[in-house]
C-alpha positions in Angstrom: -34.2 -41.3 -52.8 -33.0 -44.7 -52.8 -29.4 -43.8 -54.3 -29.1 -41.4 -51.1 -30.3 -44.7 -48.9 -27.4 -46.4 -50.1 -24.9 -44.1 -49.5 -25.8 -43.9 -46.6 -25.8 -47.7 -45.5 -22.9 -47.7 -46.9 -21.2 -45.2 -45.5 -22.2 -46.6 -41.9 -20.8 -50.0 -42.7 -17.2 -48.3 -43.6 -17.4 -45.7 -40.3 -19.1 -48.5 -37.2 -15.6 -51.4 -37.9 -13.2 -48.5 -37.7 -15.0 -47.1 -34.3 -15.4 -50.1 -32.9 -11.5 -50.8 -33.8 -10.7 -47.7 -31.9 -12.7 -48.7 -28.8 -10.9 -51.9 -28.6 -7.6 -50.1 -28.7 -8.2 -48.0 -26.2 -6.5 -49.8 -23.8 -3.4 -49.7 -25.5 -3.2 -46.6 -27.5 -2.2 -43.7 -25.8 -4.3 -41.4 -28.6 -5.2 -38.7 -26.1 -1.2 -38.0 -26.0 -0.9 -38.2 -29.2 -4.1 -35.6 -29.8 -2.6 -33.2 -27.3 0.8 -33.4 -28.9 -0.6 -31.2 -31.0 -1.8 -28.6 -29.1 2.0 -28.2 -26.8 0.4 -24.8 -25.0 -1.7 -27.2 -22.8 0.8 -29.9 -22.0 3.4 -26.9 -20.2 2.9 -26.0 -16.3 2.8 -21.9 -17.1 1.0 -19.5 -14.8 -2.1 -17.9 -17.1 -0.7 -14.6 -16.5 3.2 -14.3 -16.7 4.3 -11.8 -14.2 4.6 -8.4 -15.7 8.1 -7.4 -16.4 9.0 -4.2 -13.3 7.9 -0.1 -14.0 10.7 1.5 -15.1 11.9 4.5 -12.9 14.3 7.6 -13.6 15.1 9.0 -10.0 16.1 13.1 -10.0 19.6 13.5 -9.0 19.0 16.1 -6.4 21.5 17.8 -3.7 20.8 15.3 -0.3 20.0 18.6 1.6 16.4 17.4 0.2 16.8 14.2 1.3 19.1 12.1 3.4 20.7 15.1 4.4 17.5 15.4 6.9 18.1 12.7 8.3 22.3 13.3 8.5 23.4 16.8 8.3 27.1 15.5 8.1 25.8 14.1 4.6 28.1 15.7 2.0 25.6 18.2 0.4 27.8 17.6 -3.1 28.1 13.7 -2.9 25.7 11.8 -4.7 23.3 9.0 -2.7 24.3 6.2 -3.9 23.4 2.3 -2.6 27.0 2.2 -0.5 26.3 5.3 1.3 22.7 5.7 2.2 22.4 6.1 5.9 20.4 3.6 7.1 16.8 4.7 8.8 17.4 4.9 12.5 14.0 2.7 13.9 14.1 4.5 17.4 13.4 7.6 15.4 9.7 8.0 16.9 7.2 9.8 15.0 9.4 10.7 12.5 9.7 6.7 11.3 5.8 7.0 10.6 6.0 8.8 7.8 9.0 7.7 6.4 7.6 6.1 2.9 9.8 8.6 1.2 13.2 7.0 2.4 11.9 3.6 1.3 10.9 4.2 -2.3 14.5 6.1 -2.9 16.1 3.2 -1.2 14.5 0.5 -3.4 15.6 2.3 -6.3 19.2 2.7 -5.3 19.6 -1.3 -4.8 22.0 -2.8 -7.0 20.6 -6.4 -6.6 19.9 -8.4 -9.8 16.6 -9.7 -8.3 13.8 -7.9 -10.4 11.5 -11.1 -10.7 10.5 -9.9 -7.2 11.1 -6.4 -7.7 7.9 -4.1 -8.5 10.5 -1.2 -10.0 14.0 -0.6 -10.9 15.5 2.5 -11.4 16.7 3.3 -15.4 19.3 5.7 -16.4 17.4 6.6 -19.6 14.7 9.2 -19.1 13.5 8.0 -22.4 13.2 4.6 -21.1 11.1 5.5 -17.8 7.2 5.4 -17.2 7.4 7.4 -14.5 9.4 10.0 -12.7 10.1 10.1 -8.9 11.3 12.7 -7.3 13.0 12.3 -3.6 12.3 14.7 -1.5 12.0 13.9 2.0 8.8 16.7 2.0 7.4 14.7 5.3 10.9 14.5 7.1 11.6 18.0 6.0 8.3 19.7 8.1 8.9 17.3 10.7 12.9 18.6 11.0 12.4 22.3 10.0 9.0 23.1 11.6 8.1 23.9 14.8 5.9 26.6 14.9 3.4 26.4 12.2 2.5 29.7 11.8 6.2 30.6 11.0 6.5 32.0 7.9 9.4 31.1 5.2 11.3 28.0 7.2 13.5 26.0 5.6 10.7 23.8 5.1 9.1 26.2 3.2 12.9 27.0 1.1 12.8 23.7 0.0 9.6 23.5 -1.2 10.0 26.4 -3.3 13.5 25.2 -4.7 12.2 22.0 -5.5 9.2 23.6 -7.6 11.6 25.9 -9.7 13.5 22.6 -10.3 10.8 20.8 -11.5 9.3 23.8 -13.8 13.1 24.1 -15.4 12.9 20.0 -16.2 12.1 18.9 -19.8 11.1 15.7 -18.5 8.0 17.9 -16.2 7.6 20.5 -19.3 6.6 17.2 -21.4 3.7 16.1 -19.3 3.2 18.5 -17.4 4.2 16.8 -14.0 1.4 13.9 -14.5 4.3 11.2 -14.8 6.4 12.2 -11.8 5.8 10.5 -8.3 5.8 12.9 -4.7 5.8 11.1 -1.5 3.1 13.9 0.6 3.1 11.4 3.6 2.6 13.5 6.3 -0.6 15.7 5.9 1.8 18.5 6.7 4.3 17.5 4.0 4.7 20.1 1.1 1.5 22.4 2.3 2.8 25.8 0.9 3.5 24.3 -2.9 1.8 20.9 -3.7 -1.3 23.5 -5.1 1.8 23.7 -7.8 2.5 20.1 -8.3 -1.0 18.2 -8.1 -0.9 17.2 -11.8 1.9 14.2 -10.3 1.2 11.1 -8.6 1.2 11.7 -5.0 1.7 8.9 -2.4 -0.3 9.7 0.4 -1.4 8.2 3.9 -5.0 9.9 3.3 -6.8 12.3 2.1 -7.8 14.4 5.3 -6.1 17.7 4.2 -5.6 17.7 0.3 -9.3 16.7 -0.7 -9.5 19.5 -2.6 -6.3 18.4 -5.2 -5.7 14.6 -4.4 -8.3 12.0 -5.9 -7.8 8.2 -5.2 -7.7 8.1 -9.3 -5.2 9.9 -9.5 -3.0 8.9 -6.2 -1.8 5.9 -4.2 -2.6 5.5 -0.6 0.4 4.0 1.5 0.8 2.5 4.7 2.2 4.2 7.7 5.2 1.7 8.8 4.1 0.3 11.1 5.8 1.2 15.4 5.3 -1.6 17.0 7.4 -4.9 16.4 5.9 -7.5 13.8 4.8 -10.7 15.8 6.6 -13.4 14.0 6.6 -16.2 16.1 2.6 -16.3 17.3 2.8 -19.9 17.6 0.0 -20.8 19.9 -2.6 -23.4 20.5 -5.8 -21.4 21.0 -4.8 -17.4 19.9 -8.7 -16.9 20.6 -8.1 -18.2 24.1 -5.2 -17.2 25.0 -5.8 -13.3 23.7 -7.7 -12.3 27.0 -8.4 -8.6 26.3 -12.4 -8.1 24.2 -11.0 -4.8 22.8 -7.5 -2.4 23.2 -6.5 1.2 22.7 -3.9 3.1 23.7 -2.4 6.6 22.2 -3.7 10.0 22.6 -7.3 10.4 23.1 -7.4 14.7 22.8 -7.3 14.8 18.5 -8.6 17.8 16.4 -11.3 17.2 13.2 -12.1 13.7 13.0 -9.7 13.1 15.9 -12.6 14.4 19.0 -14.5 11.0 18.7 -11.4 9.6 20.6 -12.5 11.1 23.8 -16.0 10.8 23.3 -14.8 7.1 22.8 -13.0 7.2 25.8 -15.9 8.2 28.3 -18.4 5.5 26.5 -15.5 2.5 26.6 -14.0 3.1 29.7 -14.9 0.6 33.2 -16.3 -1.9 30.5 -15.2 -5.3 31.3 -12.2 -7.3 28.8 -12.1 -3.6 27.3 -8.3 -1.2 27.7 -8.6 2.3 26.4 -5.8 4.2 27.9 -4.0 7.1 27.3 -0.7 6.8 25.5 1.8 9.0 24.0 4.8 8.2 21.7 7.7 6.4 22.9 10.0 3.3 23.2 8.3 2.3 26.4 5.1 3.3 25.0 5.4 1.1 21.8 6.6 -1.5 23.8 3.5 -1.6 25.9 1.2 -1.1 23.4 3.0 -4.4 21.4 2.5 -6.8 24.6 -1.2 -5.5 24.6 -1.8 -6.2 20.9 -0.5 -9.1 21.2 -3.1 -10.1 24.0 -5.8 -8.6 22.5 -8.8 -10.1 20.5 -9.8 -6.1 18.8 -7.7 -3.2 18.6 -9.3 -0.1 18.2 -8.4 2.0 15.1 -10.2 5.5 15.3 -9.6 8.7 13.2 -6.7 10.7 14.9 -6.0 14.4 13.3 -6.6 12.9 9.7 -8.9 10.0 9.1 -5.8 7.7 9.1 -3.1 6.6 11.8 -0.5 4.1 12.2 -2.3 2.4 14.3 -4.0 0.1 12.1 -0.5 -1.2 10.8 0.3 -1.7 14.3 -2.5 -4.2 14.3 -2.0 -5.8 11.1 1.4 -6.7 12.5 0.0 -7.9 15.8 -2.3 -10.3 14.3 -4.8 -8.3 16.5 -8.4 -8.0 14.1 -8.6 -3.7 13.7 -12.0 -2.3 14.2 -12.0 0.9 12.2 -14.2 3.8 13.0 -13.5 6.9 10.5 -16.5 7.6 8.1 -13.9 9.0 5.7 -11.0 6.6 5.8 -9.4 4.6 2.6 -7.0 2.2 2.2 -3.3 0.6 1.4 -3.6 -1.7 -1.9 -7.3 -1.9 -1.5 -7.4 -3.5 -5.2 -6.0 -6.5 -3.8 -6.8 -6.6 -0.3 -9.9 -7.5 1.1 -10.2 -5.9 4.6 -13.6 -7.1 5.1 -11.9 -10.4 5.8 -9.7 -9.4 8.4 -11.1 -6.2 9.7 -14.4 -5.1 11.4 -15.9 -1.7 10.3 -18.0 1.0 12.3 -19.3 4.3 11.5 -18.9 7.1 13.6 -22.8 7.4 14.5 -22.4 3.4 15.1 -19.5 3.7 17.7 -20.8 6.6 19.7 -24.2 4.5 20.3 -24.1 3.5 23.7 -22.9 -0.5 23.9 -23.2 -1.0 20.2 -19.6 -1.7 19.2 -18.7 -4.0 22.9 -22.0 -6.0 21.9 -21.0 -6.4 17.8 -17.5 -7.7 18.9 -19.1 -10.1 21.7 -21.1 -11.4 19.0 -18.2 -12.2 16.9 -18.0 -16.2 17.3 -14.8 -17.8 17.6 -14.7 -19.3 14.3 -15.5 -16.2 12.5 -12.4 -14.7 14.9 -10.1 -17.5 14.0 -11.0 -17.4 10.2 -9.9 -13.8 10.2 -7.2 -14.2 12.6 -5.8 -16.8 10.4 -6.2 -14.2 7.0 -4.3 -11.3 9.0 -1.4 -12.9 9.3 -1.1 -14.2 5.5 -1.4 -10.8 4.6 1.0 -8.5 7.4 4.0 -9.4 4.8 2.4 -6.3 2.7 3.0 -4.0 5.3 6.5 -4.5 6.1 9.3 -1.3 4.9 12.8 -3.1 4.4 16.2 -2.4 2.4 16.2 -4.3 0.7 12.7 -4.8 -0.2 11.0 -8.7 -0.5 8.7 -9.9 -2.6 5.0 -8.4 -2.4 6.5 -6.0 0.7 4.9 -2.5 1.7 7.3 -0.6 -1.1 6.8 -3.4 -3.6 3.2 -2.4 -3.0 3.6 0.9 -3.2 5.1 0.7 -6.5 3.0 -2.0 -8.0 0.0 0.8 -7.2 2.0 3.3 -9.4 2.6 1.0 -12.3 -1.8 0.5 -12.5 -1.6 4.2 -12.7 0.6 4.6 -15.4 -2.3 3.6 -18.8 -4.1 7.0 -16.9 -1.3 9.1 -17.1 -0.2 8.0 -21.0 -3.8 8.8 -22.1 -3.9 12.3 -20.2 -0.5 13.0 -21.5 -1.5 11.9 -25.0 -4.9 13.9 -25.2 -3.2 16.9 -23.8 -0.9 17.1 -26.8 -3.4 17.1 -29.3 -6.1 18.9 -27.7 -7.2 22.9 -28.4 -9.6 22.9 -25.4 -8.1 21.3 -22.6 -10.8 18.8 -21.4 -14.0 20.5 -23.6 -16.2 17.7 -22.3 -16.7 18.7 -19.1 
């Protein structure tokens, strides 16, 4: 017992001089740099998370009858789309430009800019290289183009469709996953309706869900913005916005809708004669979008109700107004909802909620101008994400688009993978 007192006393008369040594040093010794000398990771200014490198993309080669031949019919149907010849998309185009998603993705893949630190995917050469395969048809521009009655059986609409199945069947690259790696713009809820029953194994990019419930799954697909009609309000550069935006609430656009659409009228007779309130009858056109800009512009709250499908462009027209949406659709989802909080920018109503007398006018009274300005202020940090543009920016609607593929892709690998080694497809269920 008293040989392990010693040791200890002296073991503490070694150890208190040389701490004591080190305190008075301090002041001179840098021994925290030389400590994390050691450790270099910590001493460097690296992001936790390096950016991931961009999803690598085979585009079919197909005839431009399915694609930019739609939009040009002088198009040489045997001349491949390259980046020098793409026509470029026509913005007094209407309705047409709402559902033109499809025209963006192929154009991002054609660009022959070496800027992929900003890019979300480039196009390989390789199909062995590629995590995913898109194919570009214009399926939303060709019903817009070829059909006009819908009850008209085998347009050319409908030809392409067909053609563009059999070509898919004869590929290897289809045959090896059966279709789950390939990406289908179906825009327009109209967009591929005779044959997507054959293709609903692939990635669709969709505006909603309105139409296809029965085969598209937010799981499985990627909801994308409408581009948006209106002109984005760059140079908002005003004292007061609250203020100076006089309008309460504003609507404008075509208040007679099937499905989900009829709450627009029933809207309309509730809303209209209230004070700081527009709801107006509008239909689609240069003047139409012009108006409806200026009045987004001076509005507080625009008014975003289901139209034929629970979606519409409408919201996008918003978003690019800096005008805070109030969405009323019980069934509604979402652009990039996994990084996108629209709860901070947006107000939301259900259908029930809206159609009570005074409800939604009081909520939006209620809305204090700090809460107003708060979300004002996080509408316009995130508009960038909804802007289409050749060629794409950084973090724009396409770069979106495809960054919403790419989380898809782990999904697809496993369901490819267990379909190869499986005797009962899917036993579990």
């Amino acid at each position: 017992m008293q040989k392990s007192i010693n040791r200890t006393l002296v073991c503490l008369s070694l150890c208190i001089p040389l701490l004591v040594g080190s305190v008075l040093l301090a002041g001179t010794l840098d021994y925290r740099s030389q400590f994390f000398s050691f450790i270099p990771q910590l001493n460097t200014g690296a992001p936790c998370r390096a950016r991931s490198p961009p999803l690598r993309v085979y585009m079919y080669d197909l005839p431009p009858r399915f694609n930019v031949g739609l939009m040009d019919s002088k198009f040489p149907n045997n001349t491949p789309v390259t980046a020098a010849n793409i026509p470029g998309w026509r913005w007094n185009d209407g309705l047409r430009k709402q559902h033109s998603v499809e025209y963006w993705m192929m154009a991002s893949l054609l660009y022959e800019g070496n800027d992929e630190l900003t890019r979300e995917a480039v196009r390989v050469t390789d199909p062995g290289s590629a995590e995913v395969f898109f194919v570009p048809f214009f399926s939303s521009l060709s019903f817009n183009v070829h059909v006009r009655n819908m009850a008209e059986l085998n347009t050319v609409d409908e030809q392409l469709q067909r053609e563009m199945v059999n070509i898919l069947r004869a590929s290897e690259y289809w045959k090896r996953s059966g279709g789950r790696d390939h990406v289908i713009t179906m825009h327009h809820p109209n967009a591929f309706r005779q044959y997507r029953d054959e293709v609903n194994a692939s990635i669709f990019i969709v505006a909603d869900f309105g139409r296809i419930m029965n085969i598209s799954r937010l799981a499985k697909d990627v909801v994308a913005p409408y581009p948006h009609m209106v002109e984005s309000y760059i140079s908002e550069d005003r004292e007061d916005p609250y203020k100076s935006r006089k309008t309460l609430l504003f609507f404008r656009g075509r208040t007679k809708r099937k499905d989900e659409g009829k709450i627009r009228a029933q809207l309309q007779k509730l809303l209209d004669g209230m004070k700081d309130v527009i709801y107006e009858e509008g239909f689609a056109s240069e003047e139409g979008f012009k108006a409806s800009a200026e009045q987004m512009r001076s509005s507080k709250f625009c008014l975003h109700p289901a139209g034929d499908t629970p979606s519409s462009c409408r919201l996008f027209d918003a978003i690019v107004s800096h005008c805070i949406p109030v969405i009323v659709s019980d069934r509604l989802e979402l652009p990039f909802e996994s990084e996108i909080d629209y709860k901070e920018f947006s107000l939301f109503f259900s259908v029930n909620e809206a159609l009570k007398p005074g409800y939604l006018v009081n909520e939006l009274r209620a809305v204090s101008k700090a809460k107003w300005m708060k979300m004002w202020s996080r509408i316009k940090n995130i508009s960038h994400h909804f802007e289409f543009q050749y060629p794409s920016k950084n973090e724009d609607a396409v770069n979106m688009i495809w960054r919403e593929v790419k989380q898809k892709v782990p999904a697809v690998k496993l369901a490819v993978h267990r379909s190869r080694r499986l005797k009962i497809p899917d036993w579990w269920r």
